[in-house]
C-alpha positions as CSV (number, residue, x, y, z in Angstrom):
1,X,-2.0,15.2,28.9
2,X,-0.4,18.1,26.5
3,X,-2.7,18.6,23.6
4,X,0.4,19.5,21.8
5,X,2.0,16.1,22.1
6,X,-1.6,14.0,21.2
7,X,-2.0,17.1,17.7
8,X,2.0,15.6,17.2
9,X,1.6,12.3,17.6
10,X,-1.7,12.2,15.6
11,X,0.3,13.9,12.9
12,X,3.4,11.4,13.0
13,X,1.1,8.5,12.9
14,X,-1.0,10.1,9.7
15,X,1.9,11.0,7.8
16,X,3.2,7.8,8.2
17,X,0.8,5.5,8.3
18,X,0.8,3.9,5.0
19,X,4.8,3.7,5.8
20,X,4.3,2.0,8.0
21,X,1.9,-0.4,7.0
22,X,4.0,-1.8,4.2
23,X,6.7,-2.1,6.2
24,X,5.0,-4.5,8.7
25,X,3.4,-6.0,5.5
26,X,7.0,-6.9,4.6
27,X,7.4,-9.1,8.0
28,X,4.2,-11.0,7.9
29,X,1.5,-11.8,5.4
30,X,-1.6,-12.5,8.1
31,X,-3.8,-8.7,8.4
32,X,-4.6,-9.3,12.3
33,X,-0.5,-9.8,12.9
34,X,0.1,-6.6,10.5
35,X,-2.7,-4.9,12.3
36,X,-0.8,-5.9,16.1
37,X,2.9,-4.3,14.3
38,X,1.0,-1.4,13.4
39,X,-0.3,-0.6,16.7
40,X,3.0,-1.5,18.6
41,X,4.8,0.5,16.2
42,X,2.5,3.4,17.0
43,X,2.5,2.5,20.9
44,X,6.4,2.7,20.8
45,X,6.2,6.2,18.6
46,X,4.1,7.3,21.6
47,X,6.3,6.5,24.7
48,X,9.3,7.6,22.9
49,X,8.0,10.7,21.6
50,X,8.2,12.5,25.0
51,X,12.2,12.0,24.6
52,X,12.6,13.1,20.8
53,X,15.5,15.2,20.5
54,X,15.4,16.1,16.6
55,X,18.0,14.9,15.8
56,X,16.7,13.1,12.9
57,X,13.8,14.1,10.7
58,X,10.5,12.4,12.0
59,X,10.2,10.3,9.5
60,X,14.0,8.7,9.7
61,X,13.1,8.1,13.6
62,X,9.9,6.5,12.9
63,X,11.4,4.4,10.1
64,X,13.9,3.6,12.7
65,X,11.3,2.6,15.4
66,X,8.8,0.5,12.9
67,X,11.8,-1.2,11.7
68,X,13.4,-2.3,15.3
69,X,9.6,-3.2,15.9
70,X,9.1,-5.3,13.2
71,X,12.6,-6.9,13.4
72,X,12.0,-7.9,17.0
73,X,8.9,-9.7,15.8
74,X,10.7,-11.2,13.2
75,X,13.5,-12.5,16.1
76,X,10.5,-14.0,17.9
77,X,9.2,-15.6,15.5
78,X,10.9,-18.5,13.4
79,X,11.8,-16.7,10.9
80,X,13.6,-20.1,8.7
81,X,9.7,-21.1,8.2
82,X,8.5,-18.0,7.1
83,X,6.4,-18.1,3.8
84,X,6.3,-15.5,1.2
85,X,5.5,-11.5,1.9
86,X,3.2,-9.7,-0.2
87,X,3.8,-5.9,0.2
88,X,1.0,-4.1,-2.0
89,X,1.1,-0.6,-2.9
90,X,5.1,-0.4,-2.9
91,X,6.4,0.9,-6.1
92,X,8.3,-1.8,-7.9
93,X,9.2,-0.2,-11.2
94,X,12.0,2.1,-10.4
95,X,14.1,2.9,-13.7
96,X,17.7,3.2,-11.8
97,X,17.1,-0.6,-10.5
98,X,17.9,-3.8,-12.3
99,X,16.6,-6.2,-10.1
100,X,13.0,-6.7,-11.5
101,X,13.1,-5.4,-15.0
102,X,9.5,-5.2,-16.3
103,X,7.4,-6.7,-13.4
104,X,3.8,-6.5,-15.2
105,X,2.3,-9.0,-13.6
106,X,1.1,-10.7,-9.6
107,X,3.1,-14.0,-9.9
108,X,6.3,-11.7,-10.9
109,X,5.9,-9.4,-8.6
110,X,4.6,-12.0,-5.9
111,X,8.2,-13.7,-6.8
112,X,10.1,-10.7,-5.8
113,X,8.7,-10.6,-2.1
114,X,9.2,-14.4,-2.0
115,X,12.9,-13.9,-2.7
116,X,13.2,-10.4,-0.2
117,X,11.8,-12.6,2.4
118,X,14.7,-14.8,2.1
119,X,17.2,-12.3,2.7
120,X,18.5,-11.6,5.9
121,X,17.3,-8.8,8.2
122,X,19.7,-5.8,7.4
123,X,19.6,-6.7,3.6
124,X,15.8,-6.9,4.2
125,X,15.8,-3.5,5.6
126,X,18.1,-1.8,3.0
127,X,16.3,-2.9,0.4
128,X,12.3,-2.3,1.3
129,X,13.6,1.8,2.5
130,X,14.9,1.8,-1.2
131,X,11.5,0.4,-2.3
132,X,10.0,3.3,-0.4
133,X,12.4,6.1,-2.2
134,X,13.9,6.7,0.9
135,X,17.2,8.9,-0.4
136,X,20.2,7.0,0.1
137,X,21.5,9.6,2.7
138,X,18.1,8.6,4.6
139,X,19.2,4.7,4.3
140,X,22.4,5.2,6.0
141,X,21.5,7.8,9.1
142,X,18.5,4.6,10.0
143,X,21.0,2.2,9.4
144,X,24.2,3.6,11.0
145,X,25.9,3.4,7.6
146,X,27.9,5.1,5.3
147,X,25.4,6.4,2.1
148,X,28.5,4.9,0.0
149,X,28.4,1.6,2.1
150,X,24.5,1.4,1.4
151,X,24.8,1.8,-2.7
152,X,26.9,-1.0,-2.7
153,X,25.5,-3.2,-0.2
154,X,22.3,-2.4,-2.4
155,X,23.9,-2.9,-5.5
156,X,24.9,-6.6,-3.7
157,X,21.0,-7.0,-2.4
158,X,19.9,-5.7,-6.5
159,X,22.1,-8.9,-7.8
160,X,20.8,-11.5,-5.3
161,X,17.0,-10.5,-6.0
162,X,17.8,-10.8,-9.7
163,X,19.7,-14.3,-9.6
164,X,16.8,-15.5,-7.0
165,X,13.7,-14.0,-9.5
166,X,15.2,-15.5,-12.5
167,X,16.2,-19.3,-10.8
């Protein structure tokens, strides 16, 4: 095995690791089923590695392959009965958005996840990369979109979260 891929992927994996943990946090509140999209994230980061072109940054393709990971587990899963997500450790308080004005407390906070979970998949996606300061530009090469397409689909995502939060 090439010591050169195992120093890479060992990298990759550290860099992004607590990435990569919120992300799966997003898609399921149980630690052992975070834990198991963790490691298949990783797994896939492995066998995929081999066949990296660069033609993203790293971190865009592993954003790419934890998401598709943890949206396939979603698709297996039921997701109408899901329950609430907790995400610790993502920043909430970001001045340029409107959607959770002065979250101080758990129960707000907890009320935010509670109304992400119940948006679907793509919206779901937009709007935890923006709750990881991913740059907008970022956003649009993992999700195949335009970066003005994303602003307004998050602008759209900012206004559902707000008129959930406050119902």
């Amino acid at each position: 095995m090439d010591e050169n891929l195992k120093d890479l992927f060992s990298r990759i994996i550290e860099d992004n690791k607590q990435k990569i943990l919120r992300i799966c946090r997003a898609y399921t509140w149980n630690k052992e089923d975070q834990k198991d999209l963790f490691q298949e994230v990783a797994l896939n980061v492995w066998k995929s590695l081999p066949s990296f072109r660069e033609e993203a940054i790293i971190h865009t393709w592993v954003y790419r392959i934890c998401l598709n990971v943890c949206m396939q587990y979603a698709l297996k899963r039921n997701k109408t009965k899901r329950s609430w997500v907790e995400i610790e450790g993502i920043r909430i308080v970001d001045d340029n958005a409107d959607i959770h004005g002065n979250l101080e407390n758990k129960e707000e906070i907890e009320k935010l996840y509670e109304c992400i979970s119940k948006l679907n998949e793509a919206e779901k996606t937009l709007i935890l990369l923006f709750l990881e300061d991913v740059p907008y530009k970022t956003i649009s090469e993992i999700a195949g979109m335009t970066e003005n397409n994303v602003a307004v689909k998050l602008n759209r995502i900012k206004k559902k979260l707000y008129t959930c939060i406050n119902n």
